[in-house]
PASEBA-1860 file (N, C-alpha, C; in nm, 3 decimals):
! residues 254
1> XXXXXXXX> 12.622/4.385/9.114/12.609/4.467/8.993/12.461/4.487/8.958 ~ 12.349/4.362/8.978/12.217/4.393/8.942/12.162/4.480/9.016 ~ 12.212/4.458/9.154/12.125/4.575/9.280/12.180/4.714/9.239 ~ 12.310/4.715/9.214/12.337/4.858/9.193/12.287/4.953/9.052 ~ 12.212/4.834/8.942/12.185/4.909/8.779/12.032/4.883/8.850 ~ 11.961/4.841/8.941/11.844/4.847/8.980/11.782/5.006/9.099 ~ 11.899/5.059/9.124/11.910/5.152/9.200/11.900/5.239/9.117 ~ 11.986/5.224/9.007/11.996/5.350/8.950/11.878/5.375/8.850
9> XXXXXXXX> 11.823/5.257/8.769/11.673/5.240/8.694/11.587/5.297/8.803 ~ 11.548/5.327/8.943/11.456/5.354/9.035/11.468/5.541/9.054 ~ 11.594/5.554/9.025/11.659/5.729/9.042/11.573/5.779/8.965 ~ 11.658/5.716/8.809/11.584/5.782/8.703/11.463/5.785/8.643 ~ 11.381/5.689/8.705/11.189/5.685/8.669/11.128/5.801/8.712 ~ 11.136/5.828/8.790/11.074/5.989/8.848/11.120/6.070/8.756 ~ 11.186/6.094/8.705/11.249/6.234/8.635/11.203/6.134/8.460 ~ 11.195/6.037/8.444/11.108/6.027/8.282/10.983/6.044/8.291
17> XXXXXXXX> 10.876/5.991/8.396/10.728/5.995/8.419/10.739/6.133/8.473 ~ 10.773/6.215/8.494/10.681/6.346/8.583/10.784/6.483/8.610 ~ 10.898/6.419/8.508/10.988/6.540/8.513/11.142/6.531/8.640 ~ 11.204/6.618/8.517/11.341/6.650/8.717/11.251/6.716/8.810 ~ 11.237/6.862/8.721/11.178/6.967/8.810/11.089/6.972/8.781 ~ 10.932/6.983/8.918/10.792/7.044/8.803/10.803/7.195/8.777 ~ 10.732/7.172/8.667/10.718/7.327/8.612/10.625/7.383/8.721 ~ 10.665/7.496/8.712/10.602/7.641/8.779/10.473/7.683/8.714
25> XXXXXXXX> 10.336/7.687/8.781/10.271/7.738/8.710/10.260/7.878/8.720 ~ 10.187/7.916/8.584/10.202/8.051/8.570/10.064/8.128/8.606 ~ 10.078/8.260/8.631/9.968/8.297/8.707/9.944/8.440/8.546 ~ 9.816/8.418/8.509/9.745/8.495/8.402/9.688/8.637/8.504 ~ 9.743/8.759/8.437/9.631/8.896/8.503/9.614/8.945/8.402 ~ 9.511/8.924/8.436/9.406/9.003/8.328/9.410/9.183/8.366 ~ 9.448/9.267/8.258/9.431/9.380/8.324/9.353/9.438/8.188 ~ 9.255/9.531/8.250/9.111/9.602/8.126/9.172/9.713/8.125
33> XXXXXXXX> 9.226/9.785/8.048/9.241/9.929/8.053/9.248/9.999/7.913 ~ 9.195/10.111/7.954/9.138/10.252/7.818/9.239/10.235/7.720 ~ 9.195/10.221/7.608/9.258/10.234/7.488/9.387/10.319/7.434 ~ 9.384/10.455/7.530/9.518/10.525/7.529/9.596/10.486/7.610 ~ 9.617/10.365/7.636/9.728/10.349/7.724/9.757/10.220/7.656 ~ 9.731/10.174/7.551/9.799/10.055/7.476/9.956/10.056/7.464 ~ 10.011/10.157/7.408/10.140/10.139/7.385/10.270/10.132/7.479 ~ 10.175/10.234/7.582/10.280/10.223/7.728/10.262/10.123/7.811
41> XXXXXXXX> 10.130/10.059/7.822/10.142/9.947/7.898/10.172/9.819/7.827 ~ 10.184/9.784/7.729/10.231/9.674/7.648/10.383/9.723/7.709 ~ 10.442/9.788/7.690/10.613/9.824/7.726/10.653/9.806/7.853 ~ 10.532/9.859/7.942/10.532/9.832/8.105/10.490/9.685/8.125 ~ 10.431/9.601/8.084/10.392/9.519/8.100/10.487/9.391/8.123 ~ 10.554/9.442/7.971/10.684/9.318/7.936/10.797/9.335/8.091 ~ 10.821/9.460/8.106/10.871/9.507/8.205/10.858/9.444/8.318 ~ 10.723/9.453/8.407/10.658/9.392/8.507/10.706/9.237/8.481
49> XXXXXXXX> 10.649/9.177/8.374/10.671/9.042/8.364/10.831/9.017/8.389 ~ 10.936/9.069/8.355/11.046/9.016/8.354/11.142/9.056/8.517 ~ 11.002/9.101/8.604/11.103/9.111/8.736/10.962/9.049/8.847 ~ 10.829/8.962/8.770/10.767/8.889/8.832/10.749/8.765/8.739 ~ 10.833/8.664/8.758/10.838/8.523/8.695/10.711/8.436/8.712 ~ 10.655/8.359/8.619/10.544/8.264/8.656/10.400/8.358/8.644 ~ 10.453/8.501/8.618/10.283/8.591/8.574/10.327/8.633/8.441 ~ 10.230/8.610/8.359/10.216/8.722/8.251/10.088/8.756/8.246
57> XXXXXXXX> 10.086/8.902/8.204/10.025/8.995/8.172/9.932/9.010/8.031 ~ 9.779/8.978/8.106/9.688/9.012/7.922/9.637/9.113/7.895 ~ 9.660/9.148/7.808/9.577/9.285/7.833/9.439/9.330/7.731 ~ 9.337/9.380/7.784/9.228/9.403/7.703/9.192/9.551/7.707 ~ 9.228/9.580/7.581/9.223/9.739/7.550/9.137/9.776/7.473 ~ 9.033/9.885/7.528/8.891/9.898/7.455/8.893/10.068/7.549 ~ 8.779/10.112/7.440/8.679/10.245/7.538/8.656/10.178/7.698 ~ 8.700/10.313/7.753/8.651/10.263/7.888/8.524/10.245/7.949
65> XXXXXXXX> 8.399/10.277/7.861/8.297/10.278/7.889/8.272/10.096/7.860 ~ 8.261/10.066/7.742/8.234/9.915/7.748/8.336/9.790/7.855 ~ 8.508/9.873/7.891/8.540/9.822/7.945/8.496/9.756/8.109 ~ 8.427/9.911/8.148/8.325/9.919/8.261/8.198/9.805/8.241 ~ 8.149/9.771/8.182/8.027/9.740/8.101/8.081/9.552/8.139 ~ 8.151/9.553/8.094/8.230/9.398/8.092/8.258/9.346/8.290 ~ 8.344/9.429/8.338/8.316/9.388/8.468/8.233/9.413/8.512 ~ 8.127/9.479/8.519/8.007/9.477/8.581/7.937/9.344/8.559
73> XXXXXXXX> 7.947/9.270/8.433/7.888/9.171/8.376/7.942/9.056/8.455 ~ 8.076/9.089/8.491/8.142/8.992/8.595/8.242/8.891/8.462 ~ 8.305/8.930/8.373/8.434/8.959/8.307/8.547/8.907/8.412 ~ 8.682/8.840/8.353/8.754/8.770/8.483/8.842/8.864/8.459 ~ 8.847/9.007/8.512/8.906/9.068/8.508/8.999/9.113/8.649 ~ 9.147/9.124/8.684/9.192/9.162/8.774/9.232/9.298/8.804 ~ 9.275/9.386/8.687/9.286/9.542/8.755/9.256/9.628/8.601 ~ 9.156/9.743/8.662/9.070/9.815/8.542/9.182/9.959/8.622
81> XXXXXXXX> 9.250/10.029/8.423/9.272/10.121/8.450/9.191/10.186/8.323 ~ 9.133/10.316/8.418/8.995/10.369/8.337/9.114/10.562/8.329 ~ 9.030/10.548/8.190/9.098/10.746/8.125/9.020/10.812/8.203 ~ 8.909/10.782/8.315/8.817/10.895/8.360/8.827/10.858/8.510 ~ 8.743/10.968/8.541/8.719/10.937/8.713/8.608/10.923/8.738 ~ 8.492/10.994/8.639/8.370/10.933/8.648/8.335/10.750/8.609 ~ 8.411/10.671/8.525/8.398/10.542/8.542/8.435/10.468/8.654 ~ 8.523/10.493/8.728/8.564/10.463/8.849/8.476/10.427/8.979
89> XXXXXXXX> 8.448/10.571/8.933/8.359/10.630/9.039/8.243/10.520/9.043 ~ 8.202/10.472/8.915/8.091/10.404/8.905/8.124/10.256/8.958 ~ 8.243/10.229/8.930/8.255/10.107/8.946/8.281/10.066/9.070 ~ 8.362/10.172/9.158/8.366/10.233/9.297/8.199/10.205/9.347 ~ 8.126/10.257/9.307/7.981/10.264/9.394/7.915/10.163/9.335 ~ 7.926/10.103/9.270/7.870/9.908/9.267/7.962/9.883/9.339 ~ 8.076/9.810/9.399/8.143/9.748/9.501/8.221/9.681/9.449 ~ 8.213/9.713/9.276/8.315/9.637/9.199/8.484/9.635/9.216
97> XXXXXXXX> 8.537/9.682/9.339/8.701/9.701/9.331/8.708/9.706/9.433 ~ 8.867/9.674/9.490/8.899/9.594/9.614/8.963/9.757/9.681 ~ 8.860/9.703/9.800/8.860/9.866/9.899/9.009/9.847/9.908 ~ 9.049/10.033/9.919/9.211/10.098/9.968/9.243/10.027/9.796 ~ 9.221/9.993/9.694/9.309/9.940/9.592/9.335/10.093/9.482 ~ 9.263/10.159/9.470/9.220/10.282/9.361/9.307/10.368/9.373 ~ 9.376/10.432/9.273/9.455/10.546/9.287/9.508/10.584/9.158 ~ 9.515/10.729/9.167/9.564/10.789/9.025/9.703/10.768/8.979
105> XXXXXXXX> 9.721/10.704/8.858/9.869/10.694/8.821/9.906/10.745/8.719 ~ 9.863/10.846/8.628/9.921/10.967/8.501/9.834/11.029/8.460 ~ 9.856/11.102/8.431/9.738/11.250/8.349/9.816/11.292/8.189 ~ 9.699/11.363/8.148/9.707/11.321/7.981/9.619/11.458/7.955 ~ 9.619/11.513/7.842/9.592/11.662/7.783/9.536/11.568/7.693 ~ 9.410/11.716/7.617/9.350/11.669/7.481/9.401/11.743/7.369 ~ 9.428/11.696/7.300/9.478/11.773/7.196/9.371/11.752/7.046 ~ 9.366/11.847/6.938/9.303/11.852/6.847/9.414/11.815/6.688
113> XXXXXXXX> 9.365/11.691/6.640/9.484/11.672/6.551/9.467/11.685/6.417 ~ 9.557/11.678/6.328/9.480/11.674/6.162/9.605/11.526/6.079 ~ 9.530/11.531/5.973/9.629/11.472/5.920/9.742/11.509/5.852 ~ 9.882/11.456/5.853/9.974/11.531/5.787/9.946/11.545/5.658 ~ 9.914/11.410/5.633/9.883/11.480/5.434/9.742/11.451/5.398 ~ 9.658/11.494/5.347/9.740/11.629/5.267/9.767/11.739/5.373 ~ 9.839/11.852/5.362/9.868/11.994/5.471/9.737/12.011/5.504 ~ 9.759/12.026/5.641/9.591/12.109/5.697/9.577/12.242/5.704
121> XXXXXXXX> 9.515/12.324/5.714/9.542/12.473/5.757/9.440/12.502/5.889 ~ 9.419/12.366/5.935/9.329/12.417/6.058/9.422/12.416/6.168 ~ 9.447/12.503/6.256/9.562/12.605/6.379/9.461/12.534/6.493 ~ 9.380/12.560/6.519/9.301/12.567/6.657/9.114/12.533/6.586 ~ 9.045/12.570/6.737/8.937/12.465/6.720/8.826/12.564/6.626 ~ 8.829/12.715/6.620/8.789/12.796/6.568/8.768/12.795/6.429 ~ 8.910/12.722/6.378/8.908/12.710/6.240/8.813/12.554/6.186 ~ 8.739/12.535/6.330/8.708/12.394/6.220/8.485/12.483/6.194
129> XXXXXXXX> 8.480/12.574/6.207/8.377/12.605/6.162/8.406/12.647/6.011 ~ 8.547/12.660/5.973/8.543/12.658/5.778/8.504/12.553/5.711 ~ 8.383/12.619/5.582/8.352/12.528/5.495/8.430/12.378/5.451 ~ 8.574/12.413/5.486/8.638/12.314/5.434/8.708/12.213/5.502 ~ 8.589/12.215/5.662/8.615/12.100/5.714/8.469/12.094/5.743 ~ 8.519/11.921/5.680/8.377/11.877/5.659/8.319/11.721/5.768 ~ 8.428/11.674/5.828/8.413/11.587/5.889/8.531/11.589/6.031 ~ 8.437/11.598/6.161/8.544/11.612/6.278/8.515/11.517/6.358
137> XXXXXXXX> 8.604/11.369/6.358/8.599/11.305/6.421/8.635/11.289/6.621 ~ 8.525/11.263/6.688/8.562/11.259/6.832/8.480/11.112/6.868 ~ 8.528/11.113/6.985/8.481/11.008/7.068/8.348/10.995/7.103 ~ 8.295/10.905/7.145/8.117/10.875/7.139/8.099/10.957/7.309 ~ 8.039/11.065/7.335/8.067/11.105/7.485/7.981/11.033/7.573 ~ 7.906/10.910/7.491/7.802/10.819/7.596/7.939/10.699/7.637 ~ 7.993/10.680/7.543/8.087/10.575/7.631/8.232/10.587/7.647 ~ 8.282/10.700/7.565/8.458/10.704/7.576/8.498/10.841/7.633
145> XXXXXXXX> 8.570/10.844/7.726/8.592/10.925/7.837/8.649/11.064/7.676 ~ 8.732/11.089/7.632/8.798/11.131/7.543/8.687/11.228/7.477 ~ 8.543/11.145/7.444/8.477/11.248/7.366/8.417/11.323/7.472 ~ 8.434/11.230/7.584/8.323/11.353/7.733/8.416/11.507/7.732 ~ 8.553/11.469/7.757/8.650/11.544/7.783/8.589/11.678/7.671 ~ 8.605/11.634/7.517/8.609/11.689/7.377/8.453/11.788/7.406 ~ 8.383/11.714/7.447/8.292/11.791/7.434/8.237/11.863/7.557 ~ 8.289/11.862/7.656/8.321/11.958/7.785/8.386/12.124/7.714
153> XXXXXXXX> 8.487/12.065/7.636/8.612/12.160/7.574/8.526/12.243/7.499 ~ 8.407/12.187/7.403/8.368/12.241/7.299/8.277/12.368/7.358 ~ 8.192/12.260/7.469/8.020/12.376/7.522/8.118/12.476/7.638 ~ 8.227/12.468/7.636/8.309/12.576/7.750/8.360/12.727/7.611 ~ 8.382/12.646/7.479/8.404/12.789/7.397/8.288/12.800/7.313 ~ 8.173/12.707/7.353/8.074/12.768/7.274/8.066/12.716/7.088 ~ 8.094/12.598/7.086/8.111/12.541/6.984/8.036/12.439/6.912 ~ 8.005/12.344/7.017/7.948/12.196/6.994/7.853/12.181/6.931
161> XXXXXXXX> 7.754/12.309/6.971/7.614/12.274/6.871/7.676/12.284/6.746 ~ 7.755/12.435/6.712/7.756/12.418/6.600/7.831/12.370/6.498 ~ 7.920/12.246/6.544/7.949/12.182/6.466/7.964/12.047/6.494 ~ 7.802/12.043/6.545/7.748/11.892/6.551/7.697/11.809/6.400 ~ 7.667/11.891/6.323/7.663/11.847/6.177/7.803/11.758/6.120 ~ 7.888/11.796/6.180/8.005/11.740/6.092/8.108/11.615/6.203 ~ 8.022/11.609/6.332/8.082/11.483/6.430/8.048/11.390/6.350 ~ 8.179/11.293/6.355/8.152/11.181/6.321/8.257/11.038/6.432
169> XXXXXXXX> 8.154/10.998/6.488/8.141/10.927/6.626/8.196/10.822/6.619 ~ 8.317/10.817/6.689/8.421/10.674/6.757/8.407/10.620/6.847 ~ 8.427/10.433/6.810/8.414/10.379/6.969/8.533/10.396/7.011 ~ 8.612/10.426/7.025/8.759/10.498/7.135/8.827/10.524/7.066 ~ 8.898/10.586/7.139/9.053/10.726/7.067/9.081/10.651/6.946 ~ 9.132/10.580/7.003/9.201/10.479/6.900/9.168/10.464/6.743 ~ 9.000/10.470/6.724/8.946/10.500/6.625/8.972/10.631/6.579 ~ 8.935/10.767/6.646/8.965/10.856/6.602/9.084/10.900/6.548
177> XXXXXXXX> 9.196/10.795/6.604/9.314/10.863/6.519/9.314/10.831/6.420 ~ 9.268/10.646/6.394/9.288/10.612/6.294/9.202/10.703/6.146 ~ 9.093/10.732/6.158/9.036/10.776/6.081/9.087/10.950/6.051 ~ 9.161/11.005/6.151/9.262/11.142/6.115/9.337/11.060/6.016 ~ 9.419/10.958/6.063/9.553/10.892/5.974/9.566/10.891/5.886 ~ 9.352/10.826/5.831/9.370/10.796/5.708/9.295/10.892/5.627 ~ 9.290/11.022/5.653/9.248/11.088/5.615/9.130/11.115/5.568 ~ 9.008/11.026/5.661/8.879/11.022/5.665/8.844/11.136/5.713
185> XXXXXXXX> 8.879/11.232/5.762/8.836/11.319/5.867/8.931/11.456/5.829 ~ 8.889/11.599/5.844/8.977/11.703/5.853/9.071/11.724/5.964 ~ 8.988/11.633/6.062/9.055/11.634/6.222/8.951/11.582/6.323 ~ 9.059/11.552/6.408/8.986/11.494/6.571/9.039/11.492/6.670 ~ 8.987/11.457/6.794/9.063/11.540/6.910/9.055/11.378/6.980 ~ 9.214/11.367/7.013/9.223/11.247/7.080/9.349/11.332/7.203 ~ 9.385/11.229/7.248/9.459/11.221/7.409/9.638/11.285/7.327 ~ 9.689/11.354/7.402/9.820/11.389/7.391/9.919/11.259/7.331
193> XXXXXXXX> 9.905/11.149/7.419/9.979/11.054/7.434/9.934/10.958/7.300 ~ 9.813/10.950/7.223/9.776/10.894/7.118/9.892/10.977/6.980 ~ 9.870/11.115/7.010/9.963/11.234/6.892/10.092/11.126/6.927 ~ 10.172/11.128/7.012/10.285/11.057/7.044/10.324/10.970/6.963 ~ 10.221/10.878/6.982/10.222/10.704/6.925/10.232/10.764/6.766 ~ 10.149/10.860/6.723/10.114/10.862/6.547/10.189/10.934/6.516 ~ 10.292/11.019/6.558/10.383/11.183/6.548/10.412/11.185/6.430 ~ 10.429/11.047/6.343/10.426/11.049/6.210/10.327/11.072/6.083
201> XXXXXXXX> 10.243/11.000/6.146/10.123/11.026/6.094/9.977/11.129/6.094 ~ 10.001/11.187/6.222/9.948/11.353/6.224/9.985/11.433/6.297 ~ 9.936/11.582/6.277/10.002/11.701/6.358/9.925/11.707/6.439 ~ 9.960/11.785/6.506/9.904/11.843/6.671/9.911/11.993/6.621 ~ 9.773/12.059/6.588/9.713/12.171/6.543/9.715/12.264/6.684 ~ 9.660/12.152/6.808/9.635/12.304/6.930/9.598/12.178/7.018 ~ 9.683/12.256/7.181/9.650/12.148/7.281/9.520/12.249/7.345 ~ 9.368/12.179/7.380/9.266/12.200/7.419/9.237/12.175/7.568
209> XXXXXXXX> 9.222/12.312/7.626/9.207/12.289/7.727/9.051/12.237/7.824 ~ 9.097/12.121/7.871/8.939/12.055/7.958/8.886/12.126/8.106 ~ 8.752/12.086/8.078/8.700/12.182/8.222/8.740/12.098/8.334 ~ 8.731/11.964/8.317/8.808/11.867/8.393/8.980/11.809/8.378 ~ 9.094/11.835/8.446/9.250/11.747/8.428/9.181/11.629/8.399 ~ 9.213/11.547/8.316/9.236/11.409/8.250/9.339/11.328/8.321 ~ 9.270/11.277/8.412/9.344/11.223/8.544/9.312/11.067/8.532 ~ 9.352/10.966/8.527/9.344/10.843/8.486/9.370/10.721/8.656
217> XXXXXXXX> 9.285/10.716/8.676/9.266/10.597/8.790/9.301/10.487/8.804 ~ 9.353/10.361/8.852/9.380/10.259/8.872/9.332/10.152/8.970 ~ 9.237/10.034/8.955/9.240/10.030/9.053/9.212/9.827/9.068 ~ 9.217/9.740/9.165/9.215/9.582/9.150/9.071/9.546/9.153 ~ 9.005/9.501/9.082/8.911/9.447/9.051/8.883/9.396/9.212 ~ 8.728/9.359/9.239/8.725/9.329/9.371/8.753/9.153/9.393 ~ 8.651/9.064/9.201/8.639/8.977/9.197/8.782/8.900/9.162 ~ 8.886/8.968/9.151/9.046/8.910/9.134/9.073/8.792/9.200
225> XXXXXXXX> 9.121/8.665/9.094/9.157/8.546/9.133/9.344/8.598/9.173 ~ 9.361/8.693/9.198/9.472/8.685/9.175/9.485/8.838/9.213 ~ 9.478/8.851/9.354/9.445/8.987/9.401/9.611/9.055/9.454 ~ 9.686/8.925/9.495/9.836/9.022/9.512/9.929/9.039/9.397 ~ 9.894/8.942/9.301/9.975/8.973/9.167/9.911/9.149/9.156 ~ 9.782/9.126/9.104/9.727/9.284/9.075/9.741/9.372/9.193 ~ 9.751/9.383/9.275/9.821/9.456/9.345/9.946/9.515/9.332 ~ 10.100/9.430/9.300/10.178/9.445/9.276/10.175/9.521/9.139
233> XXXXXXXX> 10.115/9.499/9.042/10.139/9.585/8.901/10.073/9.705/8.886 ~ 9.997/9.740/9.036/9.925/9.828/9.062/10.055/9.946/9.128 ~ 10.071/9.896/9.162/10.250/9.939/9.254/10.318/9.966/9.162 ~ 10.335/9.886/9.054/10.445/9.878/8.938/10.467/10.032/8.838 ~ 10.345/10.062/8.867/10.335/10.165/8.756/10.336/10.289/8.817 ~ 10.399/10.307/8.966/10.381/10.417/9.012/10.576/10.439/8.980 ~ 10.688/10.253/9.002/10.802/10.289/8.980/10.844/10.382/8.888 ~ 11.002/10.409/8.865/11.063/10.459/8.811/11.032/10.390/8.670
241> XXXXXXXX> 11.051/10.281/8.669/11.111/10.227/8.518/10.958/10.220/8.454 ~ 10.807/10.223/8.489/10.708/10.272/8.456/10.670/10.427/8.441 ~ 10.720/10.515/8.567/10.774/10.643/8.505/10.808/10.686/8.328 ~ 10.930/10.628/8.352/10.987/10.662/8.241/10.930/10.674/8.116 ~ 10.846/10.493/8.105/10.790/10.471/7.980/10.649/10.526/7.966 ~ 10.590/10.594/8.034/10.473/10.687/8.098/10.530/10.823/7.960 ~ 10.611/10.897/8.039/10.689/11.003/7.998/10.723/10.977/7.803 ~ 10.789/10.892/7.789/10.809/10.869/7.650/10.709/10.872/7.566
249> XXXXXX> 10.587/10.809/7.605/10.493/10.812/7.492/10.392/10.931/7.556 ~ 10.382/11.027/7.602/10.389/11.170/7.608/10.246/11.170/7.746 ~ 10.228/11.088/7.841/10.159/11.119/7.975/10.262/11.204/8.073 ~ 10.160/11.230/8.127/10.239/11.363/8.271/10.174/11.254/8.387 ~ 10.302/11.342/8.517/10.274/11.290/8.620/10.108/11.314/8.663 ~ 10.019/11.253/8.733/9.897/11.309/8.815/9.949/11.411/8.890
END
């Protein structure tokens, strides 16, 4: 009887000191990407996570210009999705991203918005030379792809100088809506897919056409601790069930 309650005291010590099962560790990806893509990739994300166990997904959402700015600095970042192709490009020709990893995964329109209340009466971009718009919020075009776009749009109809008096300069979309929202601004021109997210909170006056498609890049960091996870969520967002949630909050295919 003692040998056999001594057998069984020897079973069960392993599983009080150090567990039945060890836990699984979990693998952190860091992914940097442009500020208009907060709402769909938080949705894609959860997504990804629940058909790759042991990773979750962080995400750091900023202008893509400082986002650029951060991995260059060497940031533990695993996959940068940038709103432009000129950041890419840059980060492409420092050696910052893992060759064959880069590729376009949705495109996005600019649109010019106002706030719902009070009523706007500004239609299109023509009307914002009336006295009674006095403040037009856009993106900073030194660092957020959005105001490069905005102000491509503007010097193509001949606009920008003159209603450089009344820019008033965001560090990313994100800002600019907010300040349409809250009715800091007569209007500002953010990404299609931002109108989406706010549909409540402002109109979509006129979609603006860019001298450049607003083509959005993807691509794995070169310095990735964790280069086949980011790989795979690099993949992830080309599926269907990333499709979809692409589509809902109002991006087009590339």
């Amino acid at each position: 009887m003692f040998l056999r309650i001594l057998i069984c005291l020897f079973a069960v010590l392993p599983s009080i000191f150090w567990g039945a099962t060890p836990a699984r560790a979990e693998t952190e990806l860091v992914v940097s990407a442009a500020a208009s893509l907060t709402e769909s990739f938080r949705e894609i994300g959860r997504a990804f996570e629940a058909k790759n166990p042991g990773v979750r997904v962080r995400f750091n959402f900023a202008a893509t210009g400082p986002l650029l700015q951060q991995i260059t600095q060497g940031a533990p970042v695993d996959v940068f999705a940038s709103a432009d192709q000129e950041s890419m490009d840059k980060a492409e020709k420092g050696k910052f991203l893992l060759t064959g990893s880069r590729s376009n995964f949705v495109a996005n329109s600019l649109v010019l918005v106002v706030p719902v209340n009070p009523a706007s009466t500004v239609k299109g971009v023509a009307d914002l030379k009336a006295g009674t718009v006095q403040r037009i919020a856009i993106g900073n075009p030194e660092s957020v792809p959005v105001g490069r776009y905005t102000k491509g749009a503007l010097e193509k109809q001949g606009l920008w100088d003159a209603l450089t008096p009344k820019y008033v300069m965001a560090i990313s979309v994100k800002q600019v809506l907010e300040y349409v929202q809250r009715g800091e601004v007569e209007a500002g021109f953010v990404y299609a897919s931002d109108a989406v997210a706010a549909k409540d909170r402002v109109r979509v006056a006129a979609e603006i056409p860019t001298v450049t498609p607003i083509v959005y890049p993807v691509a794995v960091v070169a310095g990735s601790a964790h280069q086949q996870e980011a790989l795979a969520f690099v993949r992830f967002l080309r599926e269907k069930e990333a499709r979809a949630s692409f589509g809902k909050y109002g991006f087009k295919q590339p």
